[in-house]
N, C-alpha and C positions, 0 to 999 in steps of 0.2 A: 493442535492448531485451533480448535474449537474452542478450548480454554479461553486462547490468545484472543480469538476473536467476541468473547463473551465478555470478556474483559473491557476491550473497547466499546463496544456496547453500552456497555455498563459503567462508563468510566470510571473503573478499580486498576488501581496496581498497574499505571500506564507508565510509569519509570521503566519498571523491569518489563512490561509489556513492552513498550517500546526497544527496550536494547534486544529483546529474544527478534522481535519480526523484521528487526533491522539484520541482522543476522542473516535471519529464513530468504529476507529480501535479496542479499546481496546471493547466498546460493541456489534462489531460483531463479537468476536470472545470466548463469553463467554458462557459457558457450553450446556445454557438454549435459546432456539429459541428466537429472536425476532427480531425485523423490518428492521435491517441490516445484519441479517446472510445469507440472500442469494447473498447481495451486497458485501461479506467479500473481496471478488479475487480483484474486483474493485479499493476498499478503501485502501487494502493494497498496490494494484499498484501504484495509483496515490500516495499516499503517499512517495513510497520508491522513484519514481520519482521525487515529492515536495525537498523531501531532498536532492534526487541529484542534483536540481538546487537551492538548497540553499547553495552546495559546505560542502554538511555533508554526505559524505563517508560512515563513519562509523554507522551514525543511518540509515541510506539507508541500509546498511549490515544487523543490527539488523531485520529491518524488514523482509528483503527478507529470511533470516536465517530463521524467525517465519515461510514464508510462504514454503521454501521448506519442513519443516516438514508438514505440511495442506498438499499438494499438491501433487501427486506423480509422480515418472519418469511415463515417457508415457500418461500423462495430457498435455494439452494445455499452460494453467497456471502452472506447474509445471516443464516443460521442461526450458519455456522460464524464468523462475526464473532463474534457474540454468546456464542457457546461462549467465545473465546477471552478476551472483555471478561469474563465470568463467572469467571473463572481468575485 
């Protein structure tokens, strides 16, 4: 995941960065615990950011949309979602 997210960073190789975290995204956020659900905040970040510098608005939205529900007013991660859907 480090990679993925150095990647984003860095804006390199956000095709295939993109399809891996969308991936990660969809199985850290699935019912049942497992080895990405505590990295969920992360994946979903880097993500919604991947897409914003791939000039995709709207899937940026979609995600961050997913995570203010996860998240709550008065969170960390759920404040700064919202900051950013507000923009």
């Amino acid at each position: 995941m480090a990679t993925l997210f150095e990647n984003v960073a860095n804006n390199e190789r956000l095709d295939e960065t993109i399809t891996r975290l969308s991936v990660l995204w969809k199985t850290a956020k699935q019912d049942t615990y497992n080895d990405y659900t505590d990295y969920a905040p992360y994946i979903g970040w880097y993500l919604a950011i991947a897409y914003l510098e791939d000039y995709d608005k709207d899937k940026a939205r979609d995600v961050l949309k997913e995570m203010e529900e996860m998240y709550p007013v008065d969170t960390a991660m759920g404040d700064k979602v919202r900051e950013i859907l507000e923009k």
